[in-house]
C-alpha positions in Angstrom: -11.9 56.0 46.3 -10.0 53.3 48.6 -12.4 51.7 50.9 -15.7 52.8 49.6 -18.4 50.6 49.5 -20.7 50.6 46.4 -24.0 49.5 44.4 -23.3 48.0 41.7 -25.3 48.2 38.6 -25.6 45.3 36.0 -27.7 46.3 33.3 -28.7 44.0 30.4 -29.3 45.8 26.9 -31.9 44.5 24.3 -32.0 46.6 22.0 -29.7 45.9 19.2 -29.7 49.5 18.2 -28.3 50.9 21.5 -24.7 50.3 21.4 -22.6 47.2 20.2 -20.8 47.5 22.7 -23.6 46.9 25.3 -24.8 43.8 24.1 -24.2 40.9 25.6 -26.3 37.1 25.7 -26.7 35.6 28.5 -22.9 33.5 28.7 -21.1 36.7 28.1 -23.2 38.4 30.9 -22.4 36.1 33.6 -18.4 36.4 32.8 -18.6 40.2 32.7 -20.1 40.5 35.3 -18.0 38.6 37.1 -15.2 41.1 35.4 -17.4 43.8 36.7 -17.0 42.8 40.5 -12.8 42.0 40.0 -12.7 45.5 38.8 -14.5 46.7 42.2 -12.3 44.4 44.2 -9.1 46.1 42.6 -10.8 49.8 43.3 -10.2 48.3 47.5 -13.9 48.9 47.5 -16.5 46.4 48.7 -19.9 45.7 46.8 -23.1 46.3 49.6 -26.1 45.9 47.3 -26.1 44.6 43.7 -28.8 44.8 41.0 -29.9 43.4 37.9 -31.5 45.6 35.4 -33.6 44.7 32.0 -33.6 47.5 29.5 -35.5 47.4 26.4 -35.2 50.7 25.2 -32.9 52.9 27.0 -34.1 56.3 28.0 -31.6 59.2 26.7 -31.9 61.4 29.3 -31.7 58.6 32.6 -30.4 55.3 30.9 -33.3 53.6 32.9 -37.0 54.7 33.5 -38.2 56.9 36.4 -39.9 53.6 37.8 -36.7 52.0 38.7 -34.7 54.5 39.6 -37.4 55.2 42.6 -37.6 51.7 43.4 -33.2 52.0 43.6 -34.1 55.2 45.9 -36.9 53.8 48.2 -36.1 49.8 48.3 -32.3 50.1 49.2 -30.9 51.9 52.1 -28.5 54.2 50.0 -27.1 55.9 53.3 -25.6 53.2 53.3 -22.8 53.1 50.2 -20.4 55.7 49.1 -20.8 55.2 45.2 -23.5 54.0 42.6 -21.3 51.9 39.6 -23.0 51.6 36.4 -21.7 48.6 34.4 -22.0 50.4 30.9 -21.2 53.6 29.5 -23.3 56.7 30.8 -23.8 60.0 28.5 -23.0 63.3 30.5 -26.5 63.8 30.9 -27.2 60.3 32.3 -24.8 60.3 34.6 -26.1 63.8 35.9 -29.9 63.2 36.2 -29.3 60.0 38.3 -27.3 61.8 40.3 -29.7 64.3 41.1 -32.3 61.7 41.5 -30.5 59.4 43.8 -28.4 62.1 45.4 -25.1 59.5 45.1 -22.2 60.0 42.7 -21.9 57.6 40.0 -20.1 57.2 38.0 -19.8 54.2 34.9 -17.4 50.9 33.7 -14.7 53.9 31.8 -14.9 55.9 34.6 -14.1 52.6 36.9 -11.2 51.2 34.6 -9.8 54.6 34.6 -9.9 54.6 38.4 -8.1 51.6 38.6 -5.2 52.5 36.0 -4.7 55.4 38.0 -3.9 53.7 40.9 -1.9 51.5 39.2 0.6 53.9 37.5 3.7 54.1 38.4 6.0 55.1 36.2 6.3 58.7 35.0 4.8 57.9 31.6 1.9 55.6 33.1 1.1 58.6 35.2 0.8 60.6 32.2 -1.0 58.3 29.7 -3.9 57.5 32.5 -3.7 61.4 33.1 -4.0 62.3 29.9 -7.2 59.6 29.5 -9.2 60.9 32.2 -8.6 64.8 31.1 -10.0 63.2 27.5 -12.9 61.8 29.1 -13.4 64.6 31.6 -13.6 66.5 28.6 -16.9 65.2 27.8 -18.3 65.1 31.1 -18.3 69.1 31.8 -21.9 69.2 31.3 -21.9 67.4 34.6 -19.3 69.2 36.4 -20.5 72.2 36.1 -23.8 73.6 37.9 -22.8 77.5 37.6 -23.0 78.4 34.2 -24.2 81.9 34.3 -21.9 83.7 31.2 -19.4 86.1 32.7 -20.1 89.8 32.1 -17.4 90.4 29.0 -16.0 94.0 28.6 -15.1 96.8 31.6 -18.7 98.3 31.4 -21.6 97.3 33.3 -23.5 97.1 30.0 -20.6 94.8 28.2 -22.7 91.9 26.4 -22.5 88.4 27.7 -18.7 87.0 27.8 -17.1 83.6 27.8 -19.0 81.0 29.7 -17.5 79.0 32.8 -17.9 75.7 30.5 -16.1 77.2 27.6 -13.2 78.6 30.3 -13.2 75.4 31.7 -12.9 73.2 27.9 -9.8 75.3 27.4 -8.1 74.7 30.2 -8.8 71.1 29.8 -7.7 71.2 26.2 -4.3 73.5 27.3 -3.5 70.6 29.4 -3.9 67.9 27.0 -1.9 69.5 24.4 1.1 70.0 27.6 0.6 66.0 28.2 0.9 64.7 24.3 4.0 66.8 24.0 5.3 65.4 27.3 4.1 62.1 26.2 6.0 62.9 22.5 9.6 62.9 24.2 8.7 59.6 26.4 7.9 58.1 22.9 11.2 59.5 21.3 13.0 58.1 24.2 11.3 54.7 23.7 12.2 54.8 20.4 15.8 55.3 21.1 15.8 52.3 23.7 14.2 49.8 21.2 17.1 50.2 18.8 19.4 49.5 21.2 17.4 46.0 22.3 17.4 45.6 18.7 21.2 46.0 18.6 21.9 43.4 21.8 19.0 40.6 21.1 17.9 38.3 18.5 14.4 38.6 18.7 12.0 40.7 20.9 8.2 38.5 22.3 5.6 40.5 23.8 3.2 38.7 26.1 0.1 40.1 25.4 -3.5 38.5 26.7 -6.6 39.5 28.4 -5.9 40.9 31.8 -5.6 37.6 34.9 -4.2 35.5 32.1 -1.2 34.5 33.9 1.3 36.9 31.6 2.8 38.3 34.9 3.3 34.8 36.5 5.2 33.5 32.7 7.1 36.5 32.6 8.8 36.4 36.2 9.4 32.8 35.3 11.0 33.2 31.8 13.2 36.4 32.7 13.8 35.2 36.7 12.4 38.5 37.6 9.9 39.5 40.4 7.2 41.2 39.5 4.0 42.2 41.0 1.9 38.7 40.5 -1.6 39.1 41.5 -5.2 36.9 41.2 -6.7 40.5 40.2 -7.6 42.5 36.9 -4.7 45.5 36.1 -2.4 44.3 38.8 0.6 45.6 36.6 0.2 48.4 34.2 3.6 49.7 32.9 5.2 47.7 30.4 7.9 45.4 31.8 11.6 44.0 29.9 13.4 41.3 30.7 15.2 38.8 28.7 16.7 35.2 28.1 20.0 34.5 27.1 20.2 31.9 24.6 23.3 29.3 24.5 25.0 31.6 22.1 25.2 34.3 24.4 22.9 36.5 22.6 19.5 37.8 24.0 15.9 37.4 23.3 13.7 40.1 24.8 10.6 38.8 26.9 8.1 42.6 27.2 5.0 42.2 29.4 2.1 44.6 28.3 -0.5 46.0 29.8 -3.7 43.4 30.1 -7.2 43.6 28.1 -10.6 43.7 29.3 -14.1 44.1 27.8 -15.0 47.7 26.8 -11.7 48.5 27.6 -12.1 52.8 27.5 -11.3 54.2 23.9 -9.2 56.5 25.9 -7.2 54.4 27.4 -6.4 52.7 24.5 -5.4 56.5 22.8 -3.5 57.6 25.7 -1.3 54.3 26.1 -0.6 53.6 22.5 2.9 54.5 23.2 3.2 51.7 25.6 1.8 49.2 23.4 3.9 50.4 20.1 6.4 47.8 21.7 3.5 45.1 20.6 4.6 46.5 17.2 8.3 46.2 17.2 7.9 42.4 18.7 9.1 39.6 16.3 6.3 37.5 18.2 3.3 37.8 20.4 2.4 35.6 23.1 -0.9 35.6 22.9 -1.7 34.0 26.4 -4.9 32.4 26.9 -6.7 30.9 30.5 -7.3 27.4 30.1 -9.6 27.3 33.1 -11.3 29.8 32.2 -15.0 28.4 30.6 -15.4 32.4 28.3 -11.9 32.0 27.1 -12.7 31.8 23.2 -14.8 35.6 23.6 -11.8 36.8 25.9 -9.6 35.5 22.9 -11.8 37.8 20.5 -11.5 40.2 22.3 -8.1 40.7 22.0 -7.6 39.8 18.3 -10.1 43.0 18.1 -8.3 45.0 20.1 -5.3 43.9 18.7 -6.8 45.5 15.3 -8.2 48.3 16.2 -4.7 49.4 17.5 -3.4 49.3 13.8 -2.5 45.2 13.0 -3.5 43.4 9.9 -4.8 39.8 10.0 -1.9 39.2 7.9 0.6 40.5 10.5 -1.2 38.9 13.2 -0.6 35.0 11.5 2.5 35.7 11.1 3.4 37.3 14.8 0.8 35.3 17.1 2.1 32.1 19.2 -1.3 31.0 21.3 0.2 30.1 24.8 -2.7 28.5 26.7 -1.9 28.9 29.9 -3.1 26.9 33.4 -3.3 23.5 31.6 -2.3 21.9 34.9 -6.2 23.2 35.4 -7.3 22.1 31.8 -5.3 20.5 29.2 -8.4 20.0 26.5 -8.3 22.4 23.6 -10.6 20.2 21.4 -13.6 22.3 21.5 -12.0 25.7 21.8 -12.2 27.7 18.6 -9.7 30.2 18.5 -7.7 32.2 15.3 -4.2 30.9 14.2 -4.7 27.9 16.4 -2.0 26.2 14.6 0.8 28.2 15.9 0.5 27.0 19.8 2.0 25.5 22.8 0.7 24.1 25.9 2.3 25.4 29.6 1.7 25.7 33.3 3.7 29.2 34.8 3.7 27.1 38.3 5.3 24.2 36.9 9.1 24.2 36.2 8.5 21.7 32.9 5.4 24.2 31.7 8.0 27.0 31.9 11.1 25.0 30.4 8.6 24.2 27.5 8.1 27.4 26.8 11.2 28.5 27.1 12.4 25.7 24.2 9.8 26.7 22.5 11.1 30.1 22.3 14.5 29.5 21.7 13.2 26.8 18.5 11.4 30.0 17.0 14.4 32.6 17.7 17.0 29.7 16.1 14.5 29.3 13.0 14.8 32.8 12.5 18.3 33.1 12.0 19.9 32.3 8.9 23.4 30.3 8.2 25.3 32.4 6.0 29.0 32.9 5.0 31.0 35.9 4.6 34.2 36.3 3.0 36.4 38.7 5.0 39.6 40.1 3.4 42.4 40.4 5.5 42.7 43.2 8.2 39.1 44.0 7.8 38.7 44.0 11.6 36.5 46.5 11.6 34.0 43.8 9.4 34.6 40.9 11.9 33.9 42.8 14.8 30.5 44.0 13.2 29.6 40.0 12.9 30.7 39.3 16.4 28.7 42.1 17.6 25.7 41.3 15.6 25.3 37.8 15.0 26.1 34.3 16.1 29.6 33.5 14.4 29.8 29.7 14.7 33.1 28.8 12.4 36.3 30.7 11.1 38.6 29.9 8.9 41.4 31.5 7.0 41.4 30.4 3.5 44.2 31.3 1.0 43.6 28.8 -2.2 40.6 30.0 -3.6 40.5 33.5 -1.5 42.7 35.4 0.9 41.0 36.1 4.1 38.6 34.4 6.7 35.5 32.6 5.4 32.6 33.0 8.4 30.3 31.4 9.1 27.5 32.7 11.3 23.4 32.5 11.9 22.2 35.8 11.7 18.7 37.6 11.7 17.0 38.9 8.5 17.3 42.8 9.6 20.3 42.3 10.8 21.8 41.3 7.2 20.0 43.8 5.6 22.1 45.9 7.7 25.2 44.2 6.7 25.0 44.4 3.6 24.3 48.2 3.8 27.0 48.7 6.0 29.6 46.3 3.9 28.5 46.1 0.3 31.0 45.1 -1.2 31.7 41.8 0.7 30.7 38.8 -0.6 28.2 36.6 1.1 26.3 33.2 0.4 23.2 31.8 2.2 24.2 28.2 3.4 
């Protein structure tokens, strides 16, 4: 779809019984529909005629009445664009008869987002998860597809009964290839799994930056890790999740992980196919929660997250205890006085352009990671290098001393994580240990 040039669509839903998801006043329409045309812009298609629809009730079988979908046909020169975009979501039957009637594809906002991950993809698991969507929502959309649906003659006979319809055929091939992708997808997770132990085993604490998409979370990211990532003023520009890390003055590492952006009505199955990716919001000590300070809809962009956020499995609970607001761009707009926004008291202030924004930030998150480690010390008997190396290996030893008055052996001192001693102690149970 590179290079086509569209109609876009903006309906406007007053019916409070349609869909929740649909309903939008007047401030949230003039932001998503500015969304709306981002998303176009990062298809590389161009918008040629754009339309504003009111619907009060929405018809079942066309979305919109007969009486505007002729004056779409006769007042607009449709020879004109490649593809009708509906900014909502279409039923199979929708989408069909409006094809029929205006003889153009269409296709709707999931079928758009999907689009765009697809072109985004590019790892091998990416590729999968947005493959994986689309075959889900395909799925659905058979009804469409298909014109020939005459039932096969079953049997060898001329006078077998009716067989297996093409639709049914078709639904099991779909389904054959989703249940191929999830087991595909099952290994990518297992091998996931196996790399976030071993950043466990080599950092402190792990931080996700997570946000709506355009936040700026590629732009902090480069900055924080020195790494040089695709930084774009455009909805999706990355996809795949990203690692890099900062190395604290003890030598050990925090992990910095950029996630994938959110957006409005962001597909169900997207969300599905790319839970793997965002597990790694799950293993994170914190999220970065990064906000757009120049942005005037940033409080509903903020909601929109924290729902997302718990439809994906989180608690409140977790989330106050795992959220840092960053609000982003203040070299834009440093006012957060009238900005309503959950766990508000957990926040910092930065600029990604700005060297000081970033080197806030960055103390920032070396205060939180230092806060998090505990001063405790260990009493090592002698030749138990086995022990000391463990400690070296897994924490930040900071003073040893051999004692042999009122014990025989080192006495360590070292800041070290909550998980990590938990580990200790399972590893080592008979050492002695006191919190300082």
């Amino acid at each position: 779809m590179i290079n086509y040039k569209t109609f876009l669509i903006l309906p406007i839903f007053k019916n409070n019984k349609f869909s929740q998801n649909d309903i939008f006043n007047q401030k949230n329409f003039i932001s998503r529909s500015s969304e709306t045309r981002s998303l176009v812009s990062a298809l590389d298609a161009s918008i040629v005629f754009e339309k504003i629809i009111n619907i009060s009730i929405p018809k079942s079988s066309l979305l919109i009445n007969n009486n505007v979908a002729n004056e779409i046909k006769n007042n607009f020169d449709l020879s004109l664009v490649d593809l009708i975009i509906f900014d909502c979501s279409l039923s199979p039957i929708q989408q069909r008869n409006l094809e029929r009637i205006l003889q153009k594809k269409i296709i709707d906002r999931t079928q758009l987002i999907i689009e765009i991950f697809g072109l985004r993809a590019k790892t091998k698991e990416g590729k999968l998860q947005v493959e994986l969507a689309n075959l889900n929502f395909e799925k659905t959309r058979l009804v469409r597809s298909w014109t020939h649906l005459e039932r096969q003659r079953g049997g060898l006979s001329k006078i077998g009964g009716p067989g297996e319809s093409q639709i049914e055929l078709d639904k099991r091939m779909i389904n054959s290839k989703i249940k191929q992708l999830k087991k595909l997808l099952a290994k990518v997770t297992q091998t996931r799994e196996v790399q976030r132990k071993l950043r466990k085993n080599v950092s402190s604490l792990i931080f996700s930056l997570v946000g709506y998409t355009n936040s700026g979370k590629s732009t902090i990211f480069n900055s924080l890790t020195s790494s040089d990532i695709l930084v774009k003023d455009m909805v999706f520009a990355t996809l795949d999740t990203k690692m890099g890390s900062i190395k604290m003055s003890d030598n050990k590492k925090i992990i910095i992980s950029d996630t994938v952006g959110f957006i409005s009505a962001l597909p169900t199955e997207l969300i599905n196919s790319f839970k793997s990716s965002l597990e790694e919001l799950f293993v994170a000590d914190y999220l970065l929660l990064v906000h757009d300070l120049s942005n005037p809809n940033i409080e509903n962009q903020a909601k929109l997250v924290f729902d997302t956020l718990i439809s994906i499995g989180f608690t409140e609970e977790e989330l106050e205890k795992k959220i840092i607001n960053v609000f982003n761009k203040c070299d834009l707009n440093s006012d957060l006085s009238n900005i309503k926004i959950k766990y508000k008291k957990n926040l910092i202030k930065t600029s990604a352009l700005t060297p000081k924004g970033i080197k806030d930030l960055k103390n920032y998150i070396e205060n939180l990671a230092e806060k998090k480690l505990m001063k405790v010390l260990f009493h090592i008997p002698i030749n138990s290098s086995k022990i000391s190396s463990w400690l070296y290996k897994n924490s930040h030893v900071y003073n040893e001393t051999f004692c042999d008055i009122d014990f025989v052996g080192n006495k360590v001192k070292a800041k070290i994580s909550d998980d990590k001693l938990n580990s200790f102690k399972s590893h080592f149970p008979e050492i002695e240990l006191y919190t300082i």
